[in-house]
C-alpha positions as CSV (number, residue, x, y, z in Angstrom):
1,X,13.7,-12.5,-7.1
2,X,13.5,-10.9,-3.7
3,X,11.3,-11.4,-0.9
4,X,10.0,-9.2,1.4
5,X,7.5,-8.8,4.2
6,X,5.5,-6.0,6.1
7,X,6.2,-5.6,9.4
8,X,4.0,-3.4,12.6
9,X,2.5,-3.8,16.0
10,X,6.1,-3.9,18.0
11,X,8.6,-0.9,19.0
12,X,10.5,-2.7,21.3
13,X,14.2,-2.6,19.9
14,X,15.3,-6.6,21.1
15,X,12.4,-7.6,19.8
16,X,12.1,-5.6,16.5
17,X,16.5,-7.0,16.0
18,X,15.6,-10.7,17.3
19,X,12.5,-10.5,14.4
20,X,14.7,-8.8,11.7
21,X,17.5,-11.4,11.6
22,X,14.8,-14.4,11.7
23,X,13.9,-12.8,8.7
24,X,17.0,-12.1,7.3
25,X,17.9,-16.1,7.9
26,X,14.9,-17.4,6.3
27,X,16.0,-15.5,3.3
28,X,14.5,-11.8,3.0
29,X,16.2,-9.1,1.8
30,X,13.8,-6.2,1.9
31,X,11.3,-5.0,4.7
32,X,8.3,-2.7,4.9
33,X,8.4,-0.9,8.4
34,X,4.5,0.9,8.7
35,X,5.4,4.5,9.9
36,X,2.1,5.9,11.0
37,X,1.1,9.5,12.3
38,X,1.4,7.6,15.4
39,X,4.9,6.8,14.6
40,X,5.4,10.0,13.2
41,X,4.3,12.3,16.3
42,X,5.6,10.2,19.3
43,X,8.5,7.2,18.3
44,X,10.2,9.2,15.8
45,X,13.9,8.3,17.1
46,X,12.5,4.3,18.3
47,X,12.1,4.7,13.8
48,X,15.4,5.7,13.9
49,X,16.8,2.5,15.6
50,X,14.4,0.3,14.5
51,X,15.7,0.8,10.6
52,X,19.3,0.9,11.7
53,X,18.9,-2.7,13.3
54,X,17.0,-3.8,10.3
55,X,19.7,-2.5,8.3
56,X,22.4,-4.4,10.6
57,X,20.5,-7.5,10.0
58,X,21.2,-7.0,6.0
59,X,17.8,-6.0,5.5
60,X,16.9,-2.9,3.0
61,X,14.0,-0.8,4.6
62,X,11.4,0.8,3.2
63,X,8.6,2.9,4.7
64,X,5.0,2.8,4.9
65,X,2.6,5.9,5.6
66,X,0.4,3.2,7.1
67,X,-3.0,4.8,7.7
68,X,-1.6,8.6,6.8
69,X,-4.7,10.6,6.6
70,X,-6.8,8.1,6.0
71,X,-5.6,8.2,2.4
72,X,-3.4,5.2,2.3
73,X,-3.8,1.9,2.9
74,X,-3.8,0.4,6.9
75,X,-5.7,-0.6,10.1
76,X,-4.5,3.0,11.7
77,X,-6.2,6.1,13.1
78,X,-5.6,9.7,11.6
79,X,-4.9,12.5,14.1
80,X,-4.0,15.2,11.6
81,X,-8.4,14.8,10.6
82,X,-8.7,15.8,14.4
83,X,-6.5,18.5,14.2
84,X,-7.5,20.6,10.9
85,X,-11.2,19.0,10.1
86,X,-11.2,20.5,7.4
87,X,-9.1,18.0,5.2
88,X,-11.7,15.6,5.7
89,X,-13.7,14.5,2.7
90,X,-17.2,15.6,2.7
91,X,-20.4,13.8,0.6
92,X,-23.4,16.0,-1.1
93,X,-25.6,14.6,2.0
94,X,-23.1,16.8,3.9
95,X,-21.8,13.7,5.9
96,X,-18.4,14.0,7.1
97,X,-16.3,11.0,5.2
98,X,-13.4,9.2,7.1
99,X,-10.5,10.1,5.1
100,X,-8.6,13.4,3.6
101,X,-9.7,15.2,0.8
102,X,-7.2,14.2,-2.1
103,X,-7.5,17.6,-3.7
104,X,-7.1,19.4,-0.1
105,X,-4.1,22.0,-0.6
106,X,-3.7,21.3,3.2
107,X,-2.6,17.7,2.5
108,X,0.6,17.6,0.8
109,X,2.8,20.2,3.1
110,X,1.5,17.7,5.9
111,X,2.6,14.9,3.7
112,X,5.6,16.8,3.2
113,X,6.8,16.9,6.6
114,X,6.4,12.9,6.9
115,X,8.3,12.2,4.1
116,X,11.0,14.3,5.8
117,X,10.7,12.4,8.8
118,X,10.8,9.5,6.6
119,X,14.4,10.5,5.6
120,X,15.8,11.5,8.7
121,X,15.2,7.4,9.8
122,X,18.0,6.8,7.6
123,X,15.5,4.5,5.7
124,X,16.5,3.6,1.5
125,X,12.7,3.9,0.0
126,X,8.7,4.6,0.9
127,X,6.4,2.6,-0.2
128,X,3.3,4.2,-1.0
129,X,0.6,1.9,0.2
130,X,-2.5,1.7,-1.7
131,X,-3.6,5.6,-2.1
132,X,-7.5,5.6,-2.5
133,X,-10.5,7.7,-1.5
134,X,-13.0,6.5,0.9
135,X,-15.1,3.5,-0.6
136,X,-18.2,2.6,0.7
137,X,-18.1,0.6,4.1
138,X,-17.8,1.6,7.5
139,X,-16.8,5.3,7.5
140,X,-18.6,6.2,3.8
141,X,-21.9,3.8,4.3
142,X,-23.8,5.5,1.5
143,X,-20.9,5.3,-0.9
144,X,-20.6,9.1,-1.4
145,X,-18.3,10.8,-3.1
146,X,-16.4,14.2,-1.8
147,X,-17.9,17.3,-3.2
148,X,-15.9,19.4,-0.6
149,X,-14.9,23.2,-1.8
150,X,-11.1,21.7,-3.2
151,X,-13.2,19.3,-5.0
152,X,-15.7,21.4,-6.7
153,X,-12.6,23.9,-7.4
154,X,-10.6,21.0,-8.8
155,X,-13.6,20.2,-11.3
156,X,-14.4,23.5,-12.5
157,X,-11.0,24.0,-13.8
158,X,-11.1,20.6,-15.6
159,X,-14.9,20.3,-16.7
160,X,-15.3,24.3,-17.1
161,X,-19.3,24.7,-16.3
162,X,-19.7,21.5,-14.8
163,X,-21.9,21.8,-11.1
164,X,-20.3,19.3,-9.4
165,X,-23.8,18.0,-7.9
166,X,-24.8,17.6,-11.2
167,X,-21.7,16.2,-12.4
168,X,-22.1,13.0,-14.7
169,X,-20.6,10.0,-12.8
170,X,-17.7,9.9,-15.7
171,X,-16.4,12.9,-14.8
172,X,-16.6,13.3,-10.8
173,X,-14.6,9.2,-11.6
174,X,-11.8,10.7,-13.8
175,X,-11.2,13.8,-11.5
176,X,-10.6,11.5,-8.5
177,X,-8.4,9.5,-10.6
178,X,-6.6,12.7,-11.4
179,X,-6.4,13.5,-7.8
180,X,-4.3,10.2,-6.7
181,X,-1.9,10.6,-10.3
182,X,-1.1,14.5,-8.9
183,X,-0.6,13.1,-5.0
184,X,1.7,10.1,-6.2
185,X,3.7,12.5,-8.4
186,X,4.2,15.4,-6.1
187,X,5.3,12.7,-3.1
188,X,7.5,10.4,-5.1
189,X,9.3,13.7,-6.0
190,X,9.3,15.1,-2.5
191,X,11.1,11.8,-1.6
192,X,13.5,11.5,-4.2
193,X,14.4,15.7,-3.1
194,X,15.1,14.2,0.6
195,X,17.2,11.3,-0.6
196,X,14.2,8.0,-0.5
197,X,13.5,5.9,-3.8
198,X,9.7,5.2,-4.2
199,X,8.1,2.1,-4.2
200,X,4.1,2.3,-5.8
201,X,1.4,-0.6,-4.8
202,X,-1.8,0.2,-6.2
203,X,-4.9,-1.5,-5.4
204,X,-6.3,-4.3,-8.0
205,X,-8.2,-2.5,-10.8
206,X,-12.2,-2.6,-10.7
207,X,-12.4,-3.3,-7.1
208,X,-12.5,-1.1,-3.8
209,X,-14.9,1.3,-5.6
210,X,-11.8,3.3,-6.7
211,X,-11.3,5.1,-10.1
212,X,-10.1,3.5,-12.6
213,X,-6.0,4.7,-12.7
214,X,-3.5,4.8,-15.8
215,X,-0.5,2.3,-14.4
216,X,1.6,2.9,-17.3
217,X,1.4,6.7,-16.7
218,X,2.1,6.5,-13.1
219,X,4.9,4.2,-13.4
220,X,6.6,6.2,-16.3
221,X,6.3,9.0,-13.1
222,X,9.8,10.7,-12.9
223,X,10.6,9.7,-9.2
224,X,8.6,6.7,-9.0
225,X,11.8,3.8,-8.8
226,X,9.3,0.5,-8.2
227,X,5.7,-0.3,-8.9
228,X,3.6,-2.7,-8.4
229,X,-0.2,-4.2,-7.2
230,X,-1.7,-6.5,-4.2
231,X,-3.8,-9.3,-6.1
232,X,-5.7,-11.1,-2.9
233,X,-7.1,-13.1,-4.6
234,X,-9.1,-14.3,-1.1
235,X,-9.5,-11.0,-0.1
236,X,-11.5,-10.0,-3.0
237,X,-13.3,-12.9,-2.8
238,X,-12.3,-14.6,-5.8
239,X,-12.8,-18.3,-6.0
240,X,-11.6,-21.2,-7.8
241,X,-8.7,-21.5,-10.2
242,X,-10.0,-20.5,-13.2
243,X,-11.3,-17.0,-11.7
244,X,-7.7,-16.9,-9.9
245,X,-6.0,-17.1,-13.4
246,X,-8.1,-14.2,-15.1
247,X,-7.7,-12.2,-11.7
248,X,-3.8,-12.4,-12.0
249,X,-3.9,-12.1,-16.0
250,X,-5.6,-9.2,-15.5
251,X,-4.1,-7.3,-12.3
252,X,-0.2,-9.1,-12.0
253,X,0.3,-9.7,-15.9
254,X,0.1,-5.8,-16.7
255,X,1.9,-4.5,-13.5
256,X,4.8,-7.0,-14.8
257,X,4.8,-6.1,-17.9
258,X,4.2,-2.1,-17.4
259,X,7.5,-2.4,-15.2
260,X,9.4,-4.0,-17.7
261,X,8.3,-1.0,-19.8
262,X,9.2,1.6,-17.7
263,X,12.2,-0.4,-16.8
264,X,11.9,-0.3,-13.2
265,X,11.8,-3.3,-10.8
266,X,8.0,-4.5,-10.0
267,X,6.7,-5.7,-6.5
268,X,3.9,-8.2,-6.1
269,X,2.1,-9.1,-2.9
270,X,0.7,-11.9,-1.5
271,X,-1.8,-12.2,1.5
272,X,-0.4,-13.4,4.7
273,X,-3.5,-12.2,6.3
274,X,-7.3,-13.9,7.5
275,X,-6.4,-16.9,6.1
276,X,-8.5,-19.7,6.8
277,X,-7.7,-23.3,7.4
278,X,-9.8,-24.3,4.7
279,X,-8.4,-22.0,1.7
280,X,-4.1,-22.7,2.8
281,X,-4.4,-25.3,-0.4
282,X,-5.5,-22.6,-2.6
283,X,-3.3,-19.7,-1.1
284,X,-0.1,-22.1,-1.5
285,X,-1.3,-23.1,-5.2
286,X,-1.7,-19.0,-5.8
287,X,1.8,-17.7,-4.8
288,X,3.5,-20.8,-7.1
289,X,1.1,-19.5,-10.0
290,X,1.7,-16.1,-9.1
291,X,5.8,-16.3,-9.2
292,X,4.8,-17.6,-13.3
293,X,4.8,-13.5,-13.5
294,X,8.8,-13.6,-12.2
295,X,7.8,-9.8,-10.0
296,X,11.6,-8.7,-8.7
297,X,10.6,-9.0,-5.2
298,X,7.4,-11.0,-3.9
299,X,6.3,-9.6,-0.8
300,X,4.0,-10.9,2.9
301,X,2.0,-8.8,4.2
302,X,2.4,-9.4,7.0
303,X,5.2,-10.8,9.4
304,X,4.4,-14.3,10.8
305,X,1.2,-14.2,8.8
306,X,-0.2,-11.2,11.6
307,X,-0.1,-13.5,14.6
308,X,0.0,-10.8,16.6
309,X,-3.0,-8.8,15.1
310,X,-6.5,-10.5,15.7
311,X,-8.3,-8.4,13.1
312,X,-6.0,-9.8,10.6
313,X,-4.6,-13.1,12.3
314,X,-4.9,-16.3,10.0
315,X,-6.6,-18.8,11.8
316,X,-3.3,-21.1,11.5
317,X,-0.3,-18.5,11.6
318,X,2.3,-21.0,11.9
319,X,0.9,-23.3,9.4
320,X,0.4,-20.3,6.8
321,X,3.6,-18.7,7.6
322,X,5.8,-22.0,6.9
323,X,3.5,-23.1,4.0
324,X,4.1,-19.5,2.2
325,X,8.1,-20.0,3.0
326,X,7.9,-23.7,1.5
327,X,5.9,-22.8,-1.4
328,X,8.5,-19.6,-2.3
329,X,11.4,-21.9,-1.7
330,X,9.5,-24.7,-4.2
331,X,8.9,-21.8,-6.6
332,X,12.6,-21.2,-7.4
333,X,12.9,-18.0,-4.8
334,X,16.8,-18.2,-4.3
335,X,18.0,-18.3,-0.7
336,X,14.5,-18.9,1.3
337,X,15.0,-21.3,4.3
């Protein structure tokens, strides 16, 4: 079993190679470098040097699209929404939603030109973080769903007929589902053309007001090398150790056993993030029941349990950063510190 950890918020080189071999001494062996459109538009050679020392350190790199378009997963800004407004998703009020149209044809050849990017870091995998379409919060407060030209397009050639204002719910669910299948599929074979092995984390099943996705077919996806899920437990408010049992039987169990399957290696996180004093007990009794599911590489998100972040700073970094290495190294994870 590996571990790994996410890692963002710093671009200074001493900094980035002092942080990687503290790492690579406490026992990692993989890392999960966010590579934003930020990232992408103005420290595109600081990438370059920040995998190579990562790499030095004996650390294998993979990449995050962290915040890309709004359509995966991470606390960053989209500038490619400012600059063609037409990829955004749009609800039947006619409210402009915070995030790309999945079925936008403008999407992918942008996506295309990351990945690419991606590549020329000299980086081993991307890890495709949590694809979804808006849910309801902040930027999508009604909860709409996109009924934008692409989408109405996309669900007249499946549900022939069909107006997709008068859609049943059923339908409008499965094409969206559809929509994040085709995206994963046509970017894990985009990386595999420019060299990169891809690594899949999809959000927990029934929560985030996502549709509901077919793992097995998305593992079983020709370039797709790794797959797994981020059960936070805290973070979706589940409570108590019975709930935390059904929670993992029900998210980690399959995405173990799915991999196993497919025969690819399986990736399970565990939330380093908004930790409270109160719930360290119950986040160090979590990771030793979630290593019962044996994942091939357990991974932090993030670094020193986001010190550095306040949005998602646990209110004891230290504490929760050496309780999580304790609680790996009491769990059998060879080589933690």
């Amino acid at each position: 079993m590996k571990i790994a950890a996410s890692y963002f918020g710093n671009r200074m080189l001493p900094h980035v190679r002092e942080d990687m071999e503290k790492l690579r001494a406490q026992g990692f062996a993989r890392i999960v470098h966010t590579f934003s459109e930020n990232d992408f538009a103005f420290y595109r050679g600081t990438m370059r040097e920040i995998v190579h020392v990562s790499q030095e350190s004996g650390l294998e790199v993979l990449l995050d699209p962290w915040g890309v378009a709004r359509v995966f997963g991470g606390e960053a800004y989209s500038g490619w929404l400012l600059e063609e407004p037409d990829l955004y998703q749009r609800g039947p009020s006619g409210r402009i939603l915070g995030g790309s149209c999945l079925n936008h044809p403008g999407l992918q050849p942008r996506l295309r030109d990351w990945i690419e990017a991606a590549a020329e870091t000299g980086a081993s995998w991307i890890f495709w973080d949590e694809p979804h379409w808006v849910p309801k919060g902040p930027r999508n407060p009604a909860g709409e769903m996109c009924v934008c030209t692409h989408c109405r397009a996309r669900l007249a050639e499946e549900r022939p007929g069909v107006d997709i204002l008068q859609a049943p719910r059923d339908e409008m669910v499965a094409m969206r589902g559809g929509a994040i299948t085709r995206l994963l599929d046509e970017c894990t074979r985009e990386a595999a053309r420019c060299g990169l092995s891809s690594s899949v984390c999809l959000l927990p099943r029934g929560f985030v007001e996502q549709p509901p996705l077919d793992w097995e077919r998305i593992a079983a996806l020709e370039a797709v090398d790794e797959f797994g899920t981020d059960p936070y437990w805290q973070a979706f408010g589940i409570k108590g150790a019975e709930a935390r049992a059904r929670f993992f039987e029900e998210q980690a169990g399959p995405a173990a056993r799915i991999c196993r399957q497919a025969k690819i290696p399986s990736m399970l996180w565990v939330q380093a993030f908004r930790i409270r004093a109160a719930e360290e007990a119950d986040m160090v009794a979590g990771v030793r029941e979630l290593l019962r599911y044996a994942p091939d590489t357990v991974a932090l998100w993030g670094f020193e349990a986001c010190a550095h972040m306040s949005s998602l700073a646990c209110e004891r970094p230290a504490a929760v950063w050496d309780a999580l290495l304790r609680a790996l190294r009491d769990g059998g994870v060879h080589g933690v510190a």
